[in-house]
N, C-alpha and C positions, 0 to 999 in steps of 0.2 A: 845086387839083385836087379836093382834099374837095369844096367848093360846085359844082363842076361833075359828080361823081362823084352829089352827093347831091339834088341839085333839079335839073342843069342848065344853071346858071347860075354864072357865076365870081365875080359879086358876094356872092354869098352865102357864097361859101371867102372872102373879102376882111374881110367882115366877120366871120366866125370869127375869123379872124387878128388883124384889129385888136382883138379884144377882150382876147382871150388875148394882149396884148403888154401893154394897159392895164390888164389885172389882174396882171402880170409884176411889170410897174414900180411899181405900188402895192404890191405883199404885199415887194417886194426893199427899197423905202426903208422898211416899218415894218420889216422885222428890220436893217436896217443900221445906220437910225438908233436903234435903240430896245435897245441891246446889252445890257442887261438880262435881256430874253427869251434870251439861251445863255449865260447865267450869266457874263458878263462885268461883275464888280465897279469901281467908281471908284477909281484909284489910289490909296493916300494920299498924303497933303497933305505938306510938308516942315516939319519940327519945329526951328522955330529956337534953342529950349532946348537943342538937342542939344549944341551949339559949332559951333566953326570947324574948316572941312575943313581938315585937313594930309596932302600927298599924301606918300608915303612917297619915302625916297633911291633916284634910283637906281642898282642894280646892275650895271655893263657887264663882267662874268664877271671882275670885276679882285681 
């Protein structure tokens, strides 16, 4: 309705639209994939010096 509101013509809201979807999907996959930019840090790593996991007994209220 913009393109037909603004020149008359509906091709031109068409192309509004398509642009503003292909500049969406481009700016959503650099912050998505790029987690860096909101301060999301890289897990650390698993320290195998640490030992071996012992999972504790369990407790059944006895």
């Amino acid at each position: 309705m913009a393109g037909l509101m603004a020149t008359g013509r509906f091709s031109a809201g068409f192309k509004h639209s398509g642009m503003m979807i292909l500049v969406a999907l481009v700016v959503f996959n650099f912050i998505a994939f790029s987690p860096n930019l909101i301060g999301i840090t890289a897990p650390p790593g698993v320290n195998p010096s640490v030992g071996t996991f012992m999972p504790a007994p369990l407790n059944l209220g006895g």
